[in-house]
C-alpha positions in Angstrom: -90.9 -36.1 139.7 -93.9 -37.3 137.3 -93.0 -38.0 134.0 -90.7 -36.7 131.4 -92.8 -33.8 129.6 -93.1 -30.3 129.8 -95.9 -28.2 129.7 -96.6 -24.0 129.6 -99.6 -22.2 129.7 -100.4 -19.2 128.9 -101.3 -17.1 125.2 -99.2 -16.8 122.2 -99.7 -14.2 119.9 -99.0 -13.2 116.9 -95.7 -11.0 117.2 -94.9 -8.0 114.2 -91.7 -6.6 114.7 -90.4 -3.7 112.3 -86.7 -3.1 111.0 -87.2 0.4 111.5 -88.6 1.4 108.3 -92.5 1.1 107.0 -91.7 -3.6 106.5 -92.9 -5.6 109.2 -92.8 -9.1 109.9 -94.9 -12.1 111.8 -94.1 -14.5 114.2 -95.3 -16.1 117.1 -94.1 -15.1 120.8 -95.4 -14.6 124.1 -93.7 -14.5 127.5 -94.9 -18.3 128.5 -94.6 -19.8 124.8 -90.7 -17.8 124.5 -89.9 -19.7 127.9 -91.2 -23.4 126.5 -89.3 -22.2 123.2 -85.7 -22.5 125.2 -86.8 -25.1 127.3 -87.5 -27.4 124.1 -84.1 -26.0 122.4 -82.3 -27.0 125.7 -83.7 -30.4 126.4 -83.4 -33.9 125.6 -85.0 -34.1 122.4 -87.1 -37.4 123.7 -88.8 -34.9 126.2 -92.1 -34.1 125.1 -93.4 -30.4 124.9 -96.5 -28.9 125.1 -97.9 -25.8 125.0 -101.1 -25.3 126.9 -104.0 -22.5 126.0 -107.4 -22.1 123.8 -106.6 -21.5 120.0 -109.1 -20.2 117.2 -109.9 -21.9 114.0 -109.0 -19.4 111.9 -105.9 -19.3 108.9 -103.5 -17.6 111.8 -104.6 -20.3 114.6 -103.7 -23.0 112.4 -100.4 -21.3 111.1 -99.6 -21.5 115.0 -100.3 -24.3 115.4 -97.9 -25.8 112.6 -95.2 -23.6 113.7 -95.5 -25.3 116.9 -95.6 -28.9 115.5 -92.9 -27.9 113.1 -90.6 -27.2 116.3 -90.8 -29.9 118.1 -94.1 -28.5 120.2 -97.4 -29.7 120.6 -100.5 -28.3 122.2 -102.1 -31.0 124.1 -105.4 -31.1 125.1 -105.8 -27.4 124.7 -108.9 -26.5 123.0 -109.9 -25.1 119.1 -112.8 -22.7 119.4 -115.3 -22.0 116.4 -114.9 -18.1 115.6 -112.1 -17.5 117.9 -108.4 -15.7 117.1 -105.1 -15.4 118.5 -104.1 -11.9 120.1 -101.5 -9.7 118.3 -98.7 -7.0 119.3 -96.3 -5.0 117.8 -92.6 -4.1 119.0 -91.1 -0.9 118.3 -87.7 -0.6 119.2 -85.7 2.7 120.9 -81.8 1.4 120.7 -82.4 -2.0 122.4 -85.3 -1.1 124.4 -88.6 -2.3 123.4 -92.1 -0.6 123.8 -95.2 -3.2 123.1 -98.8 -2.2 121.3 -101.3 -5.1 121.6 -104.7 -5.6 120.0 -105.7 -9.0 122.5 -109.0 -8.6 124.4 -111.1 -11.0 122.5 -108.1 -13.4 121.7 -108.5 -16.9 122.4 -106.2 -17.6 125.1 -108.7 -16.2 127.4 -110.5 -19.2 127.2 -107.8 -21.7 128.4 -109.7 -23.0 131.1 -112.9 -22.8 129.0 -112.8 -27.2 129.3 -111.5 -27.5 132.4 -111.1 -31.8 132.1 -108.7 -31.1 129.3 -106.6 -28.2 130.8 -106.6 -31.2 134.1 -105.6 -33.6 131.4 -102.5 -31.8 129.8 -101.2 -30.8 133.1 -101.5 -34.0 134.9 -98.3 -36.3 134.6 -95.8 -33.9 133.9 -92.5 -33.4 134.8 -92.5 -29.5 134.6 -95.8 -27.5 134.5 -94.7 -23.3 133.9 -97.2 -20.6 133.8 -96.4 -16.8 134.3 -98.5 -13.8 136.3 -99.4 -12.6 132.5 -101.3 -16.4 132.2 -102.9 -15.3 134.9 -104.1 -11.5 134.0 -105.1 -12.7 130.6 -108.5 -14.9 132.8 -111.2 -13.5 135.0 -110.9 -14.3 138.6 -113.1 -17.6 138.1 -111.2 -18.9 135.1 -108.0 -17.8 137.2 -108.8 -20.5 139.8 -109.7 -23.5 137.8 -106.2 -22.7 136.7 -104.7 -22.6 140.1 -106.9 -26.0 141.0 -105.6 -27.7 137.4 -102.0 -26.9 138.7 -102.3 -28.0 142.3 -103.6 -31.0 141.6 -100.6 -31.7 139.2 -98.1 -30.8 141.8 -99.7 -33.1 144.0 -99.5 -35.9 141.5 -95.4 -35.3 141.3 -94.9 -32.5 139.0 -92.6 -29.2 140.1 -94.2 -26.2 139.1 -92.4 -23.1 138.6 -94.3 -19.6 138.0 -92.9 -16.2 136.9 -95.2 -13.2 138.3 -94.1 -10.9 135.1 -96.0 -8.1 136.6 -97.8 -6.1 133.7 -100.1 -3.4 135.5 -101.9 -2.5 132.1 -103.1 -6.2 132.2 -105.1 -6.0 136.1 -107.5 -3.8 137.1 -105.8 -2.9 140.0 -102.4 -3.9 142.5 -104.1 -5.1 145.3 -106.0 -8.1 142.7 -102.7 -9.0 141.0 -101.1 -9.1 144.5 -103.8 -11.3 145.6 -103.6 -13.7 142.1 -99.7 -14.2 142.3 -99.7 -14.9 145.8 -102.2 -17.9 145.1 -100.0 -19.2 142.4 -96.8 -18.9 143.9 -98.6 -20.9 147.3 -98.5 -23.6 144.6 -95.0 -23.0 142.6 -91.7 -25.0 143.8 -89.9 -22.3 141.7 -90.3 -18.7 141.6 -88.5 -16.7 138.4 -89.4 -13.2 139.2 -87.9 -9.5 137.6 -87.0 -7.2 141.1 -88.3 -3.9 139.1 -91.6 -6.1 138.3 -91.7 -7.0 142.2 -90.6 -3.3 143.4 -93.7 -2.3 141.8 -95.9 -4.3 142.9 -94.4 -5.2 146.5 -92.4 -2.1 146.9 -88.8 -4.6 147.6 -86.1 -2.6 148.1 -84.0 -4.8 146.9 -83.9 -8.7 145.2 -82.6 -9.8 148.4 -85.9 -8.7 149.7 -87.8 -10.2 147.2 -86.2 -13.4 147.9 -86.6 -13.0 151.2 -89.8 -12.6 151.2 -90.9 -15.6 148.8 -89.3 -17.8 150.9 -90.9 -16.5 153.9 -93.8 -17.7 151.4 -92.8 -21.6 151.3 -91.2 -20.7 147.9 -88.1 -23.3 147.9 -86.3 -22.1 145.0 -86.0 -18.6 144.0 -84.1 -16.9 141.1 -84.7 -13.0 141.6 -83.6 -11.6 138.0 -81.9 -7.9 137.4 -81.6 -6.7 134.0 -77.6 -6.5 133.1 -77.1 -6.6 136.9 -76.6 -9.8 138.9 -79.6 -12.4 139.7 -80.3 -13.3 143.6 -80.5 -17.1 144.0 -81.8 -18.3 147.0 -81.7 -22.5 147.6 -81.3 -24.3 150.5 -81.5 -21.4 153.2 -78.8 -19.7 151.5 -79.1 -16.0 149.2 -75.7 -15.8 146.6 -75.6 -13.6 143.7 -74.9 -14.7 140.1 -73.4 -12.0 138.2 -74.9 -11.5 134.8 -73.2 -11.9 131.3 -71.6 -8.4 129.8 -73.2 -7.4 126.3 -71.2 -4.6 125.1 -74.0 -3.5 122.4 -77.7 -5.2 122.5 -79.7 -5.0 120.0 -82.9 -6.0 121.0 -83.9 -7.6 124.4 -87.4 -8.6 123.9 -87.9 -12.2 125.2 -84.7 -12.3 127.6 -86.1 -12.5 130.3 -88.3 -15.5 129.0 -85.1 -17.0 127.9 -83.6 -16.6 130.7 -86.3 -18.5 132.7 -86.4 -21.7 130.0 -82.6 -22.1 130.1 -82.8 -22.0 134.0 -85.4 -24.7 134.2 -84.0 -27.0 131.7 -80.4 -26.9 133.2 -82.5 -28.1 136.5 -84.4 -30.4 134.9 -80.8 -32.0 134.0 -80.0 -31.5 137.8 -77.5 -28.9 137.4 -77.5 -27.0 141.1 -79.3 -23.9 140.7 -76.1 -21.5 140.6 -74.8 -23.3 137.6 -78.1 -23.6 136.0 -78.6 -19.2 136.4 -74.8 -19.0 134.9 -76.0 -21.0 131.8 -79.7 -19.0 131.9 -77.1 -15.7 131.9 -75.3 -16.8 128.9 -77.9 -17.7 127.4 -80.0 -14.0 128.1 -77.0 -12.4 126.6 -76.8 -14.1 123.4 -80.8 -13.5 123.2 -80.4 -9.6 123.2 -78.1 -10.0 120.1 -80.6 -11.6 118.2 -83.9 -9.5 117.3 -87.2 -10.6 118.0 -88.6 -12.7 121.0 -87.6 -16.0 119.7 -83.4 -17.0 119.0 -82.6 -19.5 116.5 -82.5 -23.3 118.4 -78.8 -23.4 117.7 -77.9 -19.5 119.1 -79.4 -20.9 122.4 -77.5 -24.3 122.6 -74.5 -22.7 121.7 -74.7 -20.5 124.8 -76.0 -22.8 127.1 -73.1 -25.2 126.4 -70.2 -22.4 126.0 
């Protein structure tokens, strides 16, 4: 392995979430910047972490940007564009389910691999580099593999890469591109973090065994096929077990469990826990996440699970 960093890419946005009456409030969430989130609540605090995009110069870029620095999270060598903003969305909840509204075609993010030297630079001598299918839907198809090219050329400098496809068909033009895009990115990931209804979509797997199957057919080494409240498939080292998940009784909001899911896994492993323990912490974890509204669970909620 490379160093001891850790790096995502991807957007954050600005996230308003209601209580259910006519008050909202702001934060900052997105599925790669929730994953870095428990990956820097669950590792060494020595480790550095970095978040990787393209961020405006406005009064909310800025305010991102301290939130960031104020948690223990930097941003690299991403760039600061004149006149450009961060992307927003807005959760509405039904029970514990979540619907999304965005506002996000102009936002910044879009223009992560705008230098590509500096997105080489931040990804280059890392020990973890994470990016997600939505990092990829955000770019156009030439942006997309300057990506794919900055993260290659850190896996071939000693980094592990791991990649979670997070299929969002609002975000591609069509199936057959996304299929096309996550392919190429998971040719180049050591560890695939994938959602079976995501990959049922888009692949038509009957089933997560089939999903893990067929990532490993891939070259995919390690492969943790996530199911909701129902077990996750693991498949290491030629063998497929399922990991039974942790029983919530009454969630109240599962925005960003997945995501949270995928940084406790990667920063058991990154403590060399074997990937079956590190998906029972990432379960423990997920369930204390959907008892806690809004994307992004208080540091000490998340080490509490993780070390339960």
């Amino acid at each position: 392995m490379a160093a001891n960093g850790i790096v995502s890419v991807g957007e954050c946005m600005l996230e308003l979430s209601g209580n259910g009456g006519s008050g909202w409030s702001m934060g900052f969430a997105g599925d790669t910047f929730n994953t870095l989130w428990a990956l820097r609540a669950l590792s060494d605090e020595h480790r550095p972490a970095n978040y990787v995009s393209a961020f405006g110069d406005d009064p909310f870029s800025r305010d991102q940007i301290a939130f960031f620095k104020a948690n223990g999270i930097g941003i690299g060598e991403s760039p600061i564009i004149s006149g450009a903003r961060p992307g927003l969305y807005a959760i509405t909840l039904t029970g514990a389910e979540r619907s999304f509204t965005y506002w996000r075609s102009d936002s910044a993010a879009r223009r992560l691999t705008s230098q590509p030297d500096r997105l080489a630079k931040s990804l280059l001598g890392q020990a973890l580099v994470y990016f997600s299918g939505i990092t990829l839907a955000i770019l156009e198809p030439a942006a997309r593999t300057v990506l794919i090219d900055a993260v290659k050329a850190a896996r071939q400098a000693g980094s592990l890469v791991a990649f979670d496809a997070n299929y969002r068909p609002r975000l591609w033009e069509s199936a057959a591109i996304a299929r096309a895009a996550i392919d190429e990115a998971q040719s180049v990931a050591d560890i695939a973090l994938p959602t079976f209804p995501d990959e049922q979509s888009l692949y038509g797997d009957g089933s997560p065994e089939a999903t893990a199957g067929r990532l490993a057919d891939a070259g995919v080494r390690e492969i943790v096929v996530k199911n909701g409240e129902l077990p996750a498939c693991v498949c290491h080292d030629g063998r497929l077990e399922m990991v039974p998940a942790t029983d919530v009784e009454a969630p109240v909001d599962t925005t960003g469990a997945g995501d949270s899911f995928n940084g406790s896994y990667l920063a058991a492993r990154l403590a060399e826990l074997p990937p079956l323990e590190a998906t029972r912490k990432a379960h423990a974890v997920a369930a204390a996440v959907v008892q806690v509204r809004g994307a992004l669970a208080p540091f000490e909620t998340l080490r509490a699970a993780f070390s339960g």
